[in-house]
C-alpha positions as CSV (number, residue, x, y, z in Angstrom):
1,X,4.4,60.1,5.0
2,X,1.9,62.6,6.2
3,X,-0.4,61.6,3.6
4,X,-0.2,57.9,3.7
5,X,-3.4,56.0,3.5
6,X,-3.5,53.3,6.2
7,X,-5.3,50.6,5.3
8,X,-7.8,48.8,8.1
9,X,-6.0,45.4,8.9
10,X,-9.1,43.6,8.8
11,X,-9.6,44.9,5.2
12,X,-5.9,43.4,4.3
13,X,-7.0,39.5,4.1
14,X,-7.5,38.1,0.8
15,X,-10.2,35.5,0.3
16,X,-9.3,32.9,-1.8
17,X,-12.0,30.0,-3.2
18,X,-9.4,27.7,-5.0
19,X,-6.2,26.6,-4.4
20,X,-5.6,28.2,-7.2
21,X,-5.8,31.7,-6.2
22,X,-4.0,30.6,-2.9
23,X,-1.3,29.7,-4.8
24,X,-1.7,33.0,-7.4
25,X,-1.5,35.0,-4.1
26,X,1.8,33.4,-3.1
27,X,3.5,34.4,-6.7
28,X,1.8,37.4,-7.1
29,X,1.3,39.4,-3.6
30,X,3.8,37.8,-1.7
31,X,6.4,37.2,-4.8
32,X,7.9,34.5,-3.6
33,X,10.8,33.8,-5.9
34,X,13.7,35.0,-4.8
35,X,12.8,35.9,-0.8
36,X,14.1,33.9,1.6
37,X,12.2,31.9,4.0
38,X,13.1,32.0,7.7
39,X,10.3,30.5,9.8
40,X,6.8,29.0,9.9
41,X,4.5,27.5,12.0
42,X,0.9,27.3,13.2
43,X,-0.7,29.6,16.1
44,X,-4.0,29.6,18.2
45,X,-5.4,33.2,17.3
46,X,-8.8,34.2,18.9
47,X,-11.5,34.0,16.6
48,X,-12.0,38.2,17.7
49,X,-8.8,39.4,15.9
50,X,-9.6,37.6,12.9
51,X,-12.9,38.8,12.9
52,X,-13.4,42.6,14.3
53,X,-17.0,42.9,13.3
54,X,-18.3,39.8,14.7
55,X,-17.8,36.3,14.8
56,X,-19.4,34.6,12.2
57,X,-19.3,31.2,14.3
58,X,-19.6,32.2,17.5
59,X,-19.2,28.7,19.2
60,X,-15.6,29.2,17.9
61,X,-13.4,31.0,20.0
62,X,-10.0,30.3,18.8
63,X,-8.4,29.2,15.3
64,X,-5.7,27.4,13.8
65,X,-3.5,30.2,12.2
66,X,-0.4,29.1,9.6
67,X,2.1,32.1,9.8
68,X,5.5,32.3,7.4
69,X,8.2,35.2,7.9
70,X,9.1,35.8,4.6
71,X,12.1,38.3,4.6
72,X,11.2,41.0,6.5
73,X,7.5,40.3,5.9
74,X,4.6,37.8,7.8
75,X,2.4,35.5,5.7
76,X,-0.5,34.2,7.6
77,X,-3.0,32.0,6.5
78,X,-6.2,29.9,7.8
79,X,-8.6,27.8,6.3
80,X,-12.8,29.1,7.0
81,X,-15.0,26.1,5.1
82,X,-18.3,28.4,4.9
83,X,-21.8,26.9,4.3
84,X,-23.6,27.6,1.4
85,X,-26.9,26.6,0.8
86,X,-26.8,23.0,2.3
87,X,-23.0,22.2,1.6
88,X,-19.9,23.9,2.6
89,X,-17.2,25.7,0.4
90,X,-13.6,25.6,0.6
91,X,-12.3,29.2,1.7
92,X,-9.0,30.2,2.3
93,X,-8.5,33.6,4.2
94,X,-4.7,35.1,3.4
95,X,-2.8,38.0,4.4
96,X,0.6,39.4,3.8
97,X,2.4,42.2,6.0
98,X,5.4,43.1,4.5
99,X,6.9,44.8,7.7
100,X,5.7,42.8,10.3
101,X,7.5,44.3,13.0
102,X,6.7,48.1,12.2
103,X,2.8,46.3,12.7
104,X,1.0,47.7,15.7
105,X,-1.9,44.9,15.2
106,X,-3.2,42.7,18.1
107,X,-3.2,40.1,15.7
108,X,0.5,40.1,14.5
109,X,1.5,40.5,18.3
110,X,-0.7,37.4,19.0
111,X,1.8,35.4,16.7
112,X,4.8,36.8,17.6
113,X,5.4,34.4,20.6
114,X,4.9,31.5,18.2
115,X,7.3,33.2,15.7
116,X,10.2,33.9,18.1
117,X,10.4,30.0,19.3
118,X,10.3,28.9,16.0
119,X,13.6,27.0,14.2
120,X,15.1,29.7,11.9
121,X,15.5,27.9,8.9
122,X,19.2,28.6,7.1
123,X,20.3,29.4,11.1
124,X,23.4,26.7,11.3
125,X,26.7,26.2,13.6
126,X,28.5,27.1,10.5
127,X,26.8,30.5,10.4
128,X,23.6,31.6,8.7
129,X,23.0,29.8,5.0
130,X,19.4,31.7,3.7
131,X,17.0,29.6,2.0
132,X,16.1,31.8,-0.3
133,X,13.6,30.6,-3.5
134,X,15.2,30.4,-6.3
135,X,11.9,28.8,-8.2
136,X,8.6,27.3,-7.6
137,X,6.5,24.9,-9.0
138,X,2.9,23.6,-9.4
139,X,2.4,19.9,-8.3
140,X,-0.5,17.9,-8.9
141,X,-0.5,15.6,-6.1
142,X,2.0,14.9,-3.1
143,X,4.3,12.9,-5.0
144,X,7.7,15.6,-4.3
145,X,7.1,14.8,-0.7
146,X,7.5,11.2,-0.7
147,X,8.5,10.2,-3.6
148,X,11.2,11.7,-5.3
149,X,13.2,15.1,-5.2
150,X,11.3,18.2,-6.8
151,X,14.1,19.3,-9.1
152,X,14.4,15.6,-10.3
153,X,10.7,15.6,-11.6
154,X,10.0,15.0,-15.3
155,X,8.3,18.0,-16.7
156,X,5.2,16.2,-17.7
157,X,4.0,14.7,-14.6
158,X,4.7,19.2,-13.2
159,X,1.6,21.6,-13.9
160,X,2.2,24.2,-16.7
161,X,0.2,26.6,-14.4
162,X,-1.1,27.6,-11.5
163,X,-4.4,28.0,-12.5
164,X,-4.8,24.2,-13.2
165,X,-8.2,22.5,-11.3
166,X,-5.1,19.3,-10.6
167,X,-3.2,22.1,-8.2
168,X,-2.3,20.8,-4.6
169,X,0.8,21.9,-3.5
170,X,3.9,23.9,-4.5
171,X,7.5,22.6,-5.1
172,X,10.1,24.9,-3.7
173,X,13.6,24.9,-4.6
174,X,16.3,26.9,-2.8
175,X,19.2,28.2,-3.9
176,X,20.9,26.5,-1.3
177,X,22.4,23.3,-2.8
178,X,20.3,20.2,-1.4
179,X,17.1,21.8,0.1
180,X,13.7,21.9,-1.3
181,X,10.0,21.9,0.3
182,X,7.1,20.9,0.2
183,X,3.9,23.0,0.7
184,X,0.6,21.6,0.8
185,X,-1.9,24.2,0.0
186,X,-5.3,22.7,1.3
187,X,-3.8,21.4,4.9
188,X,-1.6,24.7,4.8
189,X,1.9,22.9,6.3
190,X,5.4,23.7,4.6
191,X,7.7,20.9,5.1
192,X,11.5,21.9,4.6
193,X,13.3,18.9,3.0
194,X,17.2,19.2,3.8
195,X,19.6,16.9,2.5
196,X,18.7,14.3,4.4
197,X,15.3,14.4,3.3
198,X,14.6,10.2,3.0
199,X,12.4,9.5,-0.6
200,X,11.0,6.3,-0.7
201,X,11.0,6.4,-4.7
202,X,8.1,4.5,-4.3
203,X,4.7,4.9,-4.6
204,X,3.4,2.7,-1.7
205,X,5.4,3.2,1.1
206,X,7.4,6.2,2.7
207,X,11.2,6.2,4.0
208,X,11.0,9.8,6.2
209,X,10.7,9.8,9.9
210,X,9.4,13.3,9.7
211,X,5.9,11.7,8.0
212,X,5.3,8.9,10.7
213,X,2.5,10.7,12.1
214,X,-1.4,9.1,11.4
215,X,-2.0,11.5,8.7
216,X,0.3,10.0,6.3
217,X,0.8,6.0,7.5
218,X,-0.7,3.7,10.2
219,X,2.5,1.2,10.0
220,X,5.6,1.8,10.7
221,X,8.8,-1.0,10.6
222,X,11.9,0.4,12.3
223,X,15.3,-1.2,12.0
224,X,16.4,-2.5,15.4
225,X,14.8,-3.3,18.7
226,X,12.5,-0.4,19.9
227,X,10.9,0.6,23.0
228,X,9.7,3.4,22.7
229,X,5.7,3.8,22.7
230,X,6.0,6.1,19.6
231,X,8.4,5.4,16.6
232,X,10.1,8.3,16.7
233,X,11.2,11.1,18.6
234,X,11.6,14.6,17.8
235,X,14.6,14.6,15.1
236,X,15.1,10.8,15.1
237,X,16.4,9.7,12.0
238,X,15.7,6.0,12.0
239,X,15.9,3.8,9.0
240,X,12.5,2.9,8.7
241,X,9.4,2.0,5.9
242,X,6.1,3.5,6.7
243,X,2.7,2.9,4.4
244,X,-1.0,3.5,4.7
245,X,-3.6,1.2,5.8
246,X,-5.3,0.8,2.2
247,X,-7.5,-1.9,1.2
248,X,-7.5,-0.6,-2.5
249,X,-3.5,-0.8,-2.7
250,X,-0.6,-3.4,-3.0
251,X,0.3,-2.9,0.2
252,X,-2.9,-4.3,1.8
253,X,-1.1,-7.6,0.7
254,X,2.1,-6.8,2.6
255,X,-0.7,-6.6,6.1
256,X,-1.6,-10.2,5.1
257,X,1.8,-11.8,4.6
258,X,2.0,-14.9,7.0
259,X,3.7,-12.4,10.0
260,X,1.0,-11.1,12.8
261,X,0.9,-7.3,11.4
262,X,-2.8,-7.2,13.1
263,X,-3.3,-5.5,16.7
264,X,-5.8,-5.7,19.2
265,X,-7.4,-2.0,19.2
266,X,-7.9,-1.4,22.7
267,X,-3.2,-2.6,22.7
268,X,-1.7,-1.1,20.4
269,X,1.9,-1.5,21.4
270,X,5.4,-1.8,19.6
271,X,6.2,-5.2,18.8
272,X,9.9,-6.4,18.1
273,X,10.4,-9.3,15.6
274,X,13.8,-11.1,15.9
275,X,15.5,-12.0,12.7
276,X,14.2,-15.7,12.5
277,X,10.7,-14.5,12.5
278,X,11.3,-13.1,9.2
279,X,12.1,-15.9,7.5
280,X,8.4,-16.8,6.9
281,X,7.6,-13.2,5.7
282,X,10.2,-13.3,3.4
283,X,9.6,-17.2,2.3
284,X,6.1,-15.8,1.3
285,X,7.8,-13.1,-0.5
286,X,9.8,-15.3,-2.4
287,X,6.3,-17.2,-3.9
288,X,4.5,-14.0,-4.8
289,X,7.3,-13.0,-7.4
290,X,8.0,-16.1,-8.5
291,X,4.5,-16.2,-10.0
292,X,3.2,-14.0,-12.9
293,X,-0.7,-13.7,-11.9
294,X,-2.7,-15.1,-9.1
295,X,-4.1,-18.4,-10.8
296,X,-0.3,-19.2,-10.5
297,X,0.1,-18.6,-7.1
298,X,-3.3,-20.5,-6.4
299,X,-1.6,-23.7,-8.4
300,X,2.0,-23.4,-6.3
301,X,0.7,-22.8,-2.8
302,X,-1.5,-26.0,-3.5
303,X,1.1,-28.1,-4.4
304,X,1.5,-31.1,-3.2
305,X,-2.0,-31.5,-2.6
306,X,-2.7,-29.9,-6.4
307,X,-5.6,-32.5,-6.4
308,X,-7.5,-31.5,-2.9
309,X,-6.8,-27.8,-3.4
310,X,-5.6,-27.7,0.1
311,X,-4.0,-24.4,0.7
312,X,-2.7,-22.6,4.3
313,X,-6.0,-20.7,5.6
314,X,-4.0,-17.4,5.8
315,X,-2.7,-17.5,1.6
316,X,-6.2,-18.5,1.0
317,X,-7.5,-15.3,3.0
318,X,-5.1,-13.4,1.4
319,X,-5.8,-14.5,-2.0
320,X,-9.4,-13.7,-2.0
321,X,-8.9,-10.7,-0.4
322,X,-6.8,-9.1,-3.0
323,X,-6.9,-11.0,-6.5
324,X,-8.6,-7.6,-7.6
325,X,-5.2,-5.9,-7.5
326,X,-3.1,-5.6,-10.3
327,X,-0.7,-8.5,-10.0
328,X,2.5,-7.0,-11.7
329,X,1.7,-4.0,-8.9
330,X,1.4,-6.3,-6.4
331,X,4.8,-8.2,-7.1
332,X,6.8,-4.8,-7.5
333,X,5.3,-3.9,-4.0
334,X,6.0,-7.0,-2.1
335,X,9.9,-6.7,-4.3
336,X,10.7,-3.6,-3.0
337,X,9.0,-4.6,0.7
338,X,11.3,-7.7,0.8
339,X,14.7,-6.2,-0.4
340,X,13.9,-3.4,2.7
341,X,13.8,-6.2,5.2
342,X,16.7,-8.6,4.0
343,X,18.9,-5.1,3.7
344,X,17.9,-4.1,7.7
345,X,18.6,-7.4,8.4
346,X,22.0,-7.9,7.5
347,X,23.2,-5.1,9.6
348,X,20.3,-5.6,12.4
349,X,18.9,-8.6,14.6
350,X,15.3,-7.9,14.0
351,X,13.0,-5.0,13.0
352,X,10.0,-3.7,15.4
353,X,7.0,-3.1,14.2
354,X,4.5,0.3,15.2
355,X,1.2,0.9,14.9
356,X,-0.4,3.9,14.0
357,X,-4.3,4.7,14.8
């Protein structure tokens, strides 16, 4: 069209001060219900593209870019905390090119390597099977990646809209039978959960290998002997338990059991547990839940010597450590750490143990 107004495409990025309006972005500009997603991924973009009349930071030379190709169209998206008065403010900067291809830009040609080495999601050796959205939903925290399946979420733990200050993330479901995702709006990273997807239904401790990275655990038990320095390699599918170092959660009195969970910090290494070294883990197990508060696991781990209050220097430790916690948390923690173990363990001769710094 000989009249067509061409937009400048440094004039095309939307800034957005809430997740909120991130998200109102997605379901409004972009429409996101009922495209299909094929790709994503982060980039290094020089700081120049993104800003043609000047860096604003100039000690920054290149930034962390999220991109999405979204039908026929390119999402990208980067996070720019700026400083106002003597704090800084949350700012998202988003842009969406609906023909990426037809775009001449620097910037989108910048991506483009990134975009062709990317997995084509719905790309199989059956053929292609398009994720396409058939409906999204607003998520208050990251439960739907851990936890339990999106689409098996009561309605009143989902947000009635995206304009809600609780906003985090969005819950994606595809048409295609078994596959959801996750994306997490502030960290900007979409994770595609297949049918394989591993929820932990727990609220402690994760199940999925994809997550055993230091931003979402620092322990890691993996069924079996392993050698390998980390616990997993690309696409391993392990059974495993994962949880977050935590001194303000049941698990912290999973760390203290009587089994040698601590490491040295200067060797960290992977550490394989044969099956009888278990038994003393799982003996302790066994006395937390047969107990209904702490006062009553005091009284049993002093018995016989009720009358000297002897106790073991590591329940004692343990004990004052955590008799803050909520007990009846505590013992459905330590229940569903315990049945883990004893299942790996009838099928495996031991379980090694990773730490994550």
């Amino acid at each position: 069209m000989k009249n067509a107004i061409i937009v400048p495409f440094h004039q095309r990025w939307r800034e957005c001060l809430s997740l909120s309006e991130m998200a109102q972005f997605l379901m409004e500009e972009v429409a996101l219900v009922g495209r299909q997603i094929k790709s994503h991924g982060k980039c290094l973009i020089e700081t120049a593209l993104l800003h043609p009349k000047g860096n604003p930071a100039s000690n920054v030379t290149e930034r962390e870019v999220f991109w999405m190709v979204i039908d026929e169209g390119l999402l990208l998206a980067y996070i720019d905390w700026v400083k106002r008065d003597q704090d800084y403010q949350f700012r998202a900067l988003m842009c969406w090119i609906p023909k990426y291809k037809e775009e001449n830009s620097p910037l989108v040609e910048s991506c483009l390597k990134s975009i062709t080495q990317a997995r084509q999601w719905g790309v199989t050796e059956q053929g292609e099977n398009p994720l396409v959205v058939e409906s999204v939903l607003f998520l208050p925290s990251s439960a739907n990646l851990t936890v339990i399946p999106v689409q098996l979420t009561p309605k009143k733990y989902l947000l009635d809209s995206l304009q809600s200050d609780r906003l985090v993330g969005l819950g994606i479901v595809f048409t295609e039978e078994g596959y959801t995702a996750y994306f997490d709006l502030k960290e900007l990273l979409l994770y595609i959960q297949d049918p394989n997807w591993k929820y932990s239904w727990s609220a402690h401790f994760y199940r999925e290998p994809t997550l055993g990275t230091p931003e979402f655990v620092n322990y890691v038990l993996v069924a079996g002997e392993d050698k390998n320095s980390e616990p997993f390699s690309r696409g391993e599918r392990r059974e495993c338990i994962m949880w977050k170092r935590d001194h303000d959660s049941p698990v912290r009195v999973i760390q203290m059991l009587p089994m040698d969970f601590h490491y040295h910090p200067y060797y960290i290494v992977p550490r394989y547990f044969p099956k009888k070294e278990w038994e003393l883990a799982i003996e302790g197990c066994k006395v937390i839940l047969q107990q209904d508060n702490w006062e009553q696991l005091f009284e049993a781990l002093c018995k016989p010597n009720y009358g000297e209050c002897k106790i073991d220097k590591t329940w004692m430790y343990l004990i004052n450590a955590c008799y803050k916690l909520d007990y009846i948390w505590v013992k459905e923690t330590v229940n569903y750490f315990a049945n883990w173990v004893e299942g790996v363990l009838e099928k495996e001769e031991g379980i090694t143990s990773h730490f994550i710094e």
